[in-house]
Structure formats: structure tokens, C-alpha cells
mmCIF file of the N, C-alpha and C atoms, coordinates in Angstrom:
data_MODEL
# 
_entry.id   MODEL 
# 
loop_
_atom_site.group_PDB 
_atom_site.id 
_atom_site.type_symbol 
_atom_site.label_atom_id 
_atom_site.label_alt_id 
_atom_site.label_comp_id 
_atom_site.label_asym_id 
_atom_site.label_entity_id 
_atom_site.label_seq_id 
_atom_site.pdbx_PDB_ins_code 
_atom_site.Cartn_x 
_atom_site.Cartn_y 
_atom_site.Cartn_z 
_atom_site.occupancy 
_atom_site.B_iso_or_equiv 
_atom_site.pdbx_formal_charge 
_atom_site.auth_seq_id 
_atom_site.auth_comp_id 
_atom_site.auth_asym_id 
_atom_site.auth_atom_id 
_atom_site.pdbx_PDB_model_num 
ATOM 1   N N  . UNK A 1 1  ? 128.279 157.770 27.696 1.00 0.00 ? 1  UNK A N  1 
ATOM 2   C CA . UNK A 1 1  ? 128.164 158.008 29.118 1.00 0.00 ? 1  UNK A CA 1 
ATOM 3   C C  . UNK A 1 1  ? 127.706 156.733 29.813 1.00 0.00 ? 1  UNK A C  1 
ATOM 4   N N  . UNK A 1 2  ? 128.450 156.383 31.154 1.00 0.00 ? 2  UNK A N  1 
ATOM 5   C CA . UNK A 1 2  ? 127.638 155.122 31.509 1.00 0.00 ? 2  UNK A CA 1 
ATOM 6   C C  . UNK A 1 2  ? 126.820 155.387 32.726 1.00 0.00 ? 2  UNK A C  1 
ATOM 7   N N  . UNK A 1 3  ? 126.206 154.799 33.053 1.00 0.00 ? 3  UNK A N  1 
ATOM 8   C CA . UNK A 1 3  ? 124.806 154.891 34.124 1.00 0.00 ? 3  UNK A CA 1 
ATOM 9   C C  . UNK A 1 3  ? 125.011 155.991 35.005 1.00 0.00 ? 3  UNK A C  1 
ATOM 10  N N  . UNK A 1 4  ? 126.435 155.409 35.931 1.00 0.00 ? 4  UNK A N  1 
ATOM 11  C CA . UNK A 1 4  ? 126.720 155.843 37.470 1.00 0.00 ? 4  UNK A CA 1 
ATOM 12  C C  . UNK A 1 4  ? 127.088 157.509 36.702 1.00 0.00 ? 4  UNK A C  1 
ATOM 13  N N  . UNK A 1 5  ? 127.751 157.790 35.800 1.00 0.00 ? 5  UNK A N  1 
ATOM 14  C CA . UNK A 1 5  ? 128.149 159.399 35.086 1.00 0.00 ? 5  UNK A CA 1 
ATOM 15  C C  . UNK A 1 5  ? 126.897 159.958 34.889 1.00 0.00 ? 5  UNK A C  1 
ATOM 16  N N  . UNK A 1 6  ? 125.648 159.154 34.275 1.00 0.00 ? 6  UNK A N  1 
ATOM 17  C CA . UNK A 1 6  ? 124.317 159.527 34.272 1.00 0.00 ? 6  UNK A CA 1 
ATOM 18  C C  . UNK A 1 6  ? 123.795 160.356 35.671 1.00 0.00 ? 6  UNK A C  1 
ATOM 19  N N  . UNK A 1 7  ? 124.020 159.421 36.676 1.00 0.00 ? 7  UNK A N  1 
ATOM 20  C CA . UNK A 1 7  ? 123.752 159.662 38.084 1.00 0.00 ? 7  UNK A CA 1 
ATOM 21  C C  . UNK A 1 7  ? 124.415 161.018 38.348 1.00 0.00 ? 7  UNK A C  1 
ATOM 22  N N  . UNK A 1 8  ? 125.529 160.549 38.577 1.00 0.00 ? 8  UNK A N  1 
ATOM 23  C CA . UNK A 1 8  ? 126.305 161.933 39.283 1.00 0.00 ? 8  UNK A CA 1 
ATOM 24  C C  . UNK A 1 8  ? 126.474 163.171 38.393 1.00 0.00 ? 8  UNK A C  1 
ATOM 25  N N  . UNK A 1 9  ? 125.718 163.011 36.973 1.00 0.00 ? 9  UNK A N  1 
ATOM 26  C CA . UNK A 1 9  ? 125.266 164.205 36.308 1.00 0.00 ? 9  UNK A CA 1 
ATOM 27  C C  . UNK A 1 9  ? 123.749 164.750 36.936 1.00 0.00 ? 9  UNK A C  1 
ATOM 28  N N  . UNK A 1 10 ? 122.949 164.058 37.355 1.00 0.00 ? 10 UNK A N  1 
ATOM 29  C CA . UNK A 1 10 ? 121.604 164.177 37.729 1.00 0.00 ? 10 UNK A CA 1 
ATOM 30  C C  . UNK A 1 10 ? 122.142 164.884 38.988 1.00 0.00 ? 10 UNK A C  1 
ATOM 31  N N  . UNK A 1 11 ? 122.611 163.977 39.774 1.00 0.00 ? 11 UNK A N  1 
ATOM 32  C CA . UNK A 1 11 ? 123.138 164.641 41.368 1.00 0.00 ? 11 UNK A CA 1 
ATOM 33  C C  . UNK A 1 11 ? 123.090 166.005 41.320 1.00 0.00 ? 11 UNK A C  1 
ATOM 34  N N  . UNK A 1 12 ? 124.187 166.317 40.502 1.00 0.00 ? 12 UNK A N  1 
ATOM 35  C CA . UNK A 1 12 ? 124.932 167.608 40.425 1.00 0.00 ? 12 UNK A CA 1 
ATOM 36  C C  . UNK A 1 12 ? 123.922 168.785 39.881 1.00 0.00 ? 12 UNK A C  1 
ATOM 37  N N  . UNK A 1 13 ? 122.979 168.260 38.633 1.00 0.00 ? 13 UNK A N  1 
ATOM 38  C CA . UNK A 1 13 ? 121.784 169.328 38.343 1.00 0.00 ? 13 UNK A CA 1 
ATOM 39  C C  . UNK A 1 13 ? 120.901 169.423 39.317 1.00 0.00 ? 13 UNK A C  1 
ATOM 40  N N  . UNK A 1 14 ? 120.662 168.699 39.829 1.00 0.00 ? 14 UNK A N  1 
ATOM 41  C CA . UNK A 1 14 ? 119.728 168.860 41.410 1.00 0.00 ? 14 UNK A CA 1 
ATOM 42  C C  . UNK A 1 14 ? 119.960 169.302 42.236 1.00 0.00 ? 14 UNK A C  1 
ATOM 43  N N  . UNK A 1 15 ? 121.684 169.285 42.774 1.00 0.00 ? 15 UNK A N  1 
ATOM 44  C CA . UNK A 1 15 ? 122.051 170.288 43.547 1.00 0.00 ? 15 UNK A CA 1 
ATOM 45  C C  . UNK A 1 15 ? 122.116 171.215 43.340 1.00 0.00 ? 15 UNK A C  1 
ATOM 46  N N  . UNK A 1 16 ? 122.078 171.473 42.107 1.00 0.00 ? 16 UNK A N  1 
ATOM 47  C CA . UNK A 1 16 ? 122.340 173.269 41.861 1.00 0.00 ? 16 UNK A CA 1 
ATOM 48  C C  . UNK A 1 16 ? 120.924 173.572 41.980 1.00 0.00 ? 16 UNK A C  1 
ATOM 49  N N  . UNK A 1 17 ? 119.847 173.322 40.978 1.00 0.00 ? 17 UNK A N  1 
ATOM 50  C CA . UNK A 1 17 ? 118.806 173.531 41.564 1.00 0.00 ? 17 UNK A CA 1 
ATOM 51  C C  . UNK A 1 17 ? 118.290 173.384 42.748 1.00 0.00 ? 17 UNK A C  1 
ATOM 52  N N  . UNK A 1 18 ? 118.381 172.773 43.630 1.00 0.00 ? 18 UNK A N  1 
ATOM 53  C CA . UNK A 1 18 ? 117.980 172.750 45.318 1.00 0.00 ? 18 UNK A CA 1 
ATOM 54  C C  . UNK A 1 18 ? 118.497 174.150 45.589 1.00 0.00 ? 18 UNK A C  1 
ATOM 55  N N  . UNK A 1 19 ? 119.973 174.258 45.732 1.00 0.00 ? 19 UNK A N  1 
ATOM 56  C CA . UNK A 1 19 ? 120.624 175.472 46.352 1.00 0.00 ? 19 UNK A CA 1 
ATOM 57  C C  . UNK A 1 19 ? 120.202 176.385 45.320 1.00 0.00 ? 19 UNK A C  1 
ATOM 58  N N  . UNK A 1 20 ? 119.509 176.912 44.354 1.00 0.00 ? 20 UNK A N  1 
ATOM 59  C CA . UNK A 1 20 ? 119.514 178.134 44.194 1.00 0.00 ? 20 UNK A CA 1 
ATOM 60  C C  . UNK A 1 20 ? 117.930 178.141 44.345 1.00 0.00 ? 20 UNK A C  1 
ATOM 61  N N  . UNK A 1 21 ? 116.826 177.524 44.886 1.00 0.00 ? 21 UNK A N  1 
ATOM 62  C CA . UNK A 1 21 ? 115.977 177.317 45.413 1.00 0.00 ? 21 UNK A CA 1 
ATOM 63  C C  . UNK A 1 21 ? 115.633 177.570 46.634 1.00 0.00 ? 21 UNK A C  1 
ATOM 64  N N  . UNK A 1 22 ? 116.723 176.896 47.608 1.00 0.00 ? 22 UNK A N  1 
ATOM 65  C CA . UNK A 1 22 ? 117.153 177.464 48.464 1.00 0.00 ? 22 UNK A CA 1 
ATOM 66  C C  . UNK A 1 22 ? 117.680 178.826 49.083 1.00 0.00 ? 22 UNK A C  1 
ATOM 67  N N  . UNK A 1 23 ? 118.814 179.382 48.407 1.00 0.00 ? 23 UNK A N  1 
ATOM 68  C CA . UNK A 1 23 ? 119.222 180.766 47.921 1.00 0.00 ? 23 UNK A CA 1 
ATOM 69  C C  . UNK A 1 23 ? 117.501 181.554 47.994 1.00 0.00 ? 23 UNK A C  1 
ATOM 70  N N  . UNK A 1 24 ? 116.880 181.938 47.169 1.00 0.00 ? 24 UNK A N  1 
ATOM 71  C CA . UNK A 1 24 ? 115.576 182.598 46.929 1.00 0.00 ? 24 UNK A CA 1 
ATOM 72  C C  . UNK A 1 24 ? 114.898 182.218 48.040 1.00 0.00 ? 24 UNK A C  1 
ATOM 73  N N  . UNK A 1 25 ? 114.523 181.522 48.509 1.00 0.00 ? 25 UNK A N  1 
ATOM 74  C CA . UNK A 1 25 ? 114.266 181.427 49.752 1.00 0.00 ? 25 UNK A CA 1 
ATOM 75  C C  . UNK A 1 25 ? 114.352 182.192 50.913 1.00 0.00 ? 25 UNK A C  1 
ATOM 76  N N  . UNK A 1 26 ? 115.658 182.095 51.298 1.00 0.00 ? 26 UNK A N  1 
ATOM 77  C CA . UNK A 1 26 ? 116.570 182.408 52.816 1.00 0.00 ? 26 UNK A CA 1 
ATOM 78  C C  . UNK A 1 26 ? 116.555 184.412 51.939 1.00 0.00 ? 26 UNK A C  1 
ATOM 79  N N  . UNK A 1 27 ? 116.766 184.767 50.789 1.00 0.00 ? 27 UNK A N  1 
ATOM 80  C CA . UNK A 1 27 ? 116.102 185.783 50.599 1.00 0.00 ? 27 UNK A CA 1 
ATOM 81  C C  . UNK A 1 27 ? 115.257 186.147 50.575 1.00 0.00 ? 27 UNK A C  1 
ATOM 82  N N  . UNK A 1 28 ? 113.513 185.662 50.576 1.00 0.00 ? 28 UNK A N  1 
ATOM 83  C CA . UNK A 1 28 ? 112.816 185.980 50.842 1.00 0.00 ? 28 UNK A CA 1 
ATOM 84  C C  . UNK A 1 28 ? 112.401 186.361 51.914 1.00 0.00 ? 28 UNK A C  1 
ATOM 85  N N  . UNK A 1 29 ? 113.029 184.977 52.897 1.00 0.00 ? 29 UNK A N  1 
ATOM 86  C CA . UNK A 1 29 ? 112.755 185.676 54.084 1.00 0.00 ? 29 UNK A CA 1 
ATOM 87  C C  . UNK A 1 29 ? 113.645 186.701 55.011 1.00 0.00 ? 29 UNK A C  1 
ATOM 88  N N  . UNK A 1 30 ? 114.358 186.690 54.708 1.00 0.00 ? 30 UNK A N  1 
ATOM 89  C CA . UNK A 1 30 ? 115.197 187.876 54.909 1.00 0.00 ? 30 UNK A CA 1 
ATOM 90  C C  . UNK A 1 30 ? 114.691 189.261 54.691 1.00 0.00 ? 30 UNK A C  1 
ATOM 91  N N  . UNK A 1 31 ? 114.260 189.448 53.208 1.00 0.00 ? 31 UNK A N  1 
ATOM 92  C CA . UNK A 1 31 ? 113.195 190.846 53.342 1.00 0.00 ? 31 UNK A CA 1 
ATOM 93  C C  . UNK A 1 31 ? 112.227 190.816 53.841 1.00 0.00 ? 31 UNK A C  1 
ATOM 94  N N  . UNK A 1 32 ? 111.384 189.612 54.106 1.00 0.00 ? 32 UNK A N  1 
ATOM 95  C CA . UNK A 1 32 ? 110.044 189.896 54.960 1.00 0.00 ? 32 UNK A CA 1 
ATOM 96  C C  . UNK A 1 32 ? 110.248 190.063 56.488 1.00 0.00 ? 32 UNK A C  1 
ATOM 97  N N  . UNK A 1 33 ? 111.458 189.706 57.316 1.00 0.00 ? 33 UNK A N  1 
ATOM 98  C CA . UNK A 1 33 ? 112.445 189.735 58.317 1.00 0.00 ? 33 UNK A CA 1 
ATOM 99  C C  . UNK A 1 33 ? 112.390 191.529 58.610 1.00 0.00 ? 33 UNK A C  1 
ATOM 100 N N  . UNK A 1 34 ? 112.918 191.826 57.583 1.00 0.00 ? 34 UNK A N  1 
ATOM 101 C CA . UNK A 1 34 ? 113.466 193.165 57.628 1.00 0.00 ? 34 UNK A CA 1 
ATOM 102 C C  . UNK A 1 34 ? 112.408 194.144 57.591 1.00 0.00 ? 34 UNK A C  1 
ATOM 103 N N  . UNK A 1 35 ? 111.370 194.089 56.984 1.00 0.00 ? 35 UNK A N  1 
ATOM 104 C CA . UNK A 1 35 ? 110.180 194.458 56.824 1.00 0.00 ? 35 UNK A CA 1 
ATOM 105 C C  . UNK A 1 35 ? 109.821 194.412 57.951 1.00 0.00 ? 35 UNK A C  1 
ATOM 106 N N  . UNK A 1 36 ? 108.866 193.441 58.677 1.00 0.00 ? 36 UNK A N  1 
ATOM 107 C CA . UNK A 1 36 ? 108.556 193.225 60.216 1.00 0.00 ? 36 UNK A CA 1 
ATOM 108 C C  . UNK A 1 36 ? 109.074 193.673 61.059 1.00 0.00 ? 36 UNK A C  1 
ATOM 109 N N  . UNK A 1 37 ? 110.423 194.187 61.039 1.00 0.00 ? 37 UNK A N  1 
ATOM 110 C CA . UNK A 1 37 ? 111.646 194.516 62.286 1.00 0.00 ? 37 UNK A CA 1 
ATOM 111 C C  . UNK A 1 37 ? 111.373 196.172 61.917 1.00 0.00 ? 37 UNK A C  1 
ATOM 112 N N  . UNK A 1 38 ? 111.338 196.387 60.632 1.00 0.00 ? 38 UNK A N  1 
ATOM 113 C CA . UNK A 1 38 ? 111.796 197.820 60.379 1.00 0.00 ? 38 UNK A CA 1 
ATOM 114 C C  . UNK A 1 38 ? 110.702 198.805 59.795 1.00 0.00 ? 38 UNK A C  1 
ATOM 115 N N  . UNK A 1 39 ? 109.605 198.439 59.020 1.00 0.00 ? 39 UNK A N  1 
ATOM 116 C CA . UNK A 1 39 ? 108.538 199.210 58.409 1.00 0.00 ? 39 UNK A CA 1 
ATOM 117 C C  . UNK A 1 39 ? 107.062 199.115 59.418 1.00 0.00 ? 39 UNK A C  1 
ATOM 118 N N  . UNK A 1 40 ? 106.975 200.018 60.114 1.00 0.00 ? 40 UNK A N  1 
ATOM 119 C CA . UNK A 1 40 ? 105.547 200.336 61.095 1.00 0.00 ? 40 UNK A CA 1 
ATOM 120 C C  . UNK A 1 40 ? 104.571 199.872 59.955 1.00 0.00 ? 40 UNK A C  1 
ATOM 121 N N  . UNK A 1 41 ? 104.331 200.796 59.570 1.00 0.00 ? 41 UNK A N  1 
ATOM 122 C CA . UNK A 1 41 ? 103.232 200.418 58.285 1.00 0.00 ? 41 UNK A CA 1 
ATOM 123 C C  . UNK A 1 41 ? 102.858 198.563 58.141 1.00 0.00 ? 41 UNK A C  1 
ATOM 124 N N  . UNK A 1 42 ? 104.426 198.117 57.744 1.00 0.00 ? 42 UNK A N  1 
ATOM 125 C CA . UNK A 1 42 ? 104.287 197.060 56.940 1.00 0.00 ? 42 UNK A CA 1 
ATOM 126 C C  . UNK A 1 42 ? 103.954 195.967 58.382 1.00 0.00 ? 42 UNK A C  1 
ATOM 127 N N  . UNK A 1 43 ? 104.098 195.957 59.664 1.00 0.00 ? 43 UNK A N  1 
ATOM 128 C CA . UNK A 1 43 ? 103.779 195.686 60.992 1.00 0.00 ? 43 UNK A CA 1 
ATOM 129 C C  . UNK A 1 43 ? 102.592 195.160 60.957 1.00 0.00 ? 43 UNK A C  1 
ATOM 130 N N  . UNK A 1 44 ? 101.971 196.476 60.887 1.00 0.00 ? 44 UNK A N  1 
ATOM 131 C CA . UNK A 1 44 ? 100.933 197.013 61.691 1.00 0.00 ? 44 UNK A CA 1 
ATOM 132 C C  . UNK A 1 44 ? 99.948  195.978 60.410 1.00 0.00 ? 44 UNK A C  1 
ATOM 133 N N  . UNK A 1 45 ? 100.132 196.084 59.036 1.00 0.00 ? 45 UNK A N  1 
ATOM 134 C CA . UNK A 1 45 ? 98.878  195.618 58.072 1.00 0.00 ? 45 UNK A CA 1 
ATOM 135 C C  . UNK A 1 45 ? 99.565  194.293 58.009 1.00 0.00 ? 45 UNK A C  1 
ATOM 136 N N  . UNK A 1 46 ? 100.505 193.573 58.539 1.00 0.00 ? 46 UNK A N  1 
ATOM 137 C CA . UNK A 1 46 ? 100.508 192.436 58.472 1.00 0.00 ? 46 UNK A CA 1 
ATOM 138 C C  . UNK A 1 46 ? 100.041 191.891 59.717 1.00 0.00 ? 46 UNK A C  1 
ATOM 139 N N  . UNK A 1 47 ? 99.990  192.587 61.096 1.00 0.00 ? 47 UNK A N  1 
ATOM 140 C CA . UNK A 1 47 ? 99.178  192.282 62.595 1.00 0.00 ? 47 UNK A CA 1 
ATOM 141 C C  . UNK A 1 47 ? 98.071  192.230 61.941 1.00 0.00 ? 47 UNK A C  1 
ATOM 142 N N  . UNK A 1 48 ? 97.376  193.409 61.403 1.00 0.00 ? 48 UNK A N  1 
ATOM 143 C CA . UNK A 1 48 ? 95.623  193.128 60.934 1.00 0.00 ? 48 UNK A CA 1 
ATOM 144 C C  . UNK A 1 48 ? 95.502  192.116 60.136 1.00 0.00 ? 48 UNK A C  1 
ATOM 145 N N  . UNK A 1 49 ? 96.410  191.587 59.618 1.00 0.00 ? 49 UNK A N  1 
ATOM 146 C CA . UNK A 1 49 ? 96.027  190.466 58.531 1.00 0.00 ? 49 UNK A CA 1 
ATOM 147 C C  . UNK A 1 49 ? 95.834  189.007 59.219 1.00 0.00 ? 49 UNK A C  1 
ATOM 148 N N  . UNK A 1 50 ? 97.523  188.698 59.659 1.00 0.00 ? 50 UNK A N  1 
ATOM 149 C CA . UNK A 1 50 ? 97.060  187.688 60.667 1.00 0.00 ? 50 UNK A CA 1 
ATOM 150 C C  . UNK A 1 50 ? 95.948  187.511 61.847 1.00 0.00 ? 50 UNK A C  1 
ATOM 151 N N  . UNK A 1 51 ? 95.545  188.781 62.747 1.00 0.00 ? 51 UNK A N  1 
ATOM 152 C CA . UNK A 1 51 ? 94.255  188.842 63.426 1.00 0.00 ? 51 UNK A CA 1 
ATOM 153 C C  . UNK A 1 51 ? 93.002  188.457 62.578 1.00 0.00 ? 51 UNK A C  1 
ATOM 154 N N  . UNK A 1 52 ? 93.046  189.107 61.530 1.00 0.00 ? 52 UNK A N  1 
ATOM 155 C CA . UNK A 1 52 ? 91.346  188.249 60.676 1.00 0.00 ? 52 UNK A CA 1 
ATOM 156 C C  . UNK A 1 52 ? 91.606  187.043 60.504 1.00 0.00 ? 52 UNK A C  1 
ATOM 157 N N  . UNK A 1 53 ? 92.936  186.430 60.146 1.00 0.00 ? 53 UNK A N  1 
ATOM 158 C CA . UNK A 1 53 ? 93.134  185.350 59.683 1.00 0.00 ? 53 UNK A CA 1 
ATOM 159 C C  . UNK A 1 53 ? 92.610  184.281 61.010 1.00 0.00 ? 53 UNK A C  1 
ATOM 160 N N  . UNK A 1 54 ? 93.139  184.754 62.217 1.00 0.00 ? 54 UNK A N  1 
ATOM 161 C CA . UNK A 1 54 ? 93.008  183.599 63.344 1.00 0.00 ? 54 UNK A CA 1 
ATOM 162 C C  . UNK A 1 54 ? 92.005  183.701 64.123 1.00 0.00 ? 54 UNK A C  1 
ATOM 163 N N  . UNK A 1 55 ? 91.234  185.068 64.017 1.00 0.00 ? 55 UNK A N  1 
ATOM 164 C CA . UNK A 1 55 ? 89.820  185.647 64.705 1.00 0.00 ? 55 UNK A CA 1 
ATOM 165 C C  . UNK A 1 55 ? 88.654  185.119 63.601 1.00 0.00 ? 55 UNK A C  1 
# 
């Protein structure tokens, strides 16, 4: 293998790892999204949480 094939082997494992890093991500927040928009419960004890947090 020579250097620059070295490289653009590295490139390419890093991109995949970034984007599926990424990926898990943009899903995470997506359910915590959905949560906030849609579960009272899950609202309401995440309002009390952030209020202690900034009070």
C-alpha cells in the first residue's frame, strides 16, 4: 500500500465513523424532540429540571 492509499483508507474509516456518529445523534435528538412536543409528563419533569437547574 503506498502512503496517499494509506490516507484515503483513513479518510474513508473516519467518514464512516463521523456519519454514523452523526446518524445516533440527529436520532437522539429526534426522540427527545418528540418527547417534549408529545409526552405532558415527560414536559412537565423536564420544565422542573431545567428550573432547579437555572434557579
Amino acid at each position: 500500500m503506498t502512503e496517499s492509499s494509506d490516507v484515503a483508507y483513513r479518510d474513508l474509516a473516519f467518514r464512516k465513523i463521523l456519519d454514523d456518529v452523526m446518524s445516533k445523534q440527529r436520532k437522539n435528538e429526534l426522540d427527545l424532540d418528540r418527547l417534549f412536543a408529545k409526552d405532558d409528563a415527560f414536559y412537565q419533569a423536564f420544565f422542573d429540571t431545567m428550573k432547579r437547574m437555572v434557579g
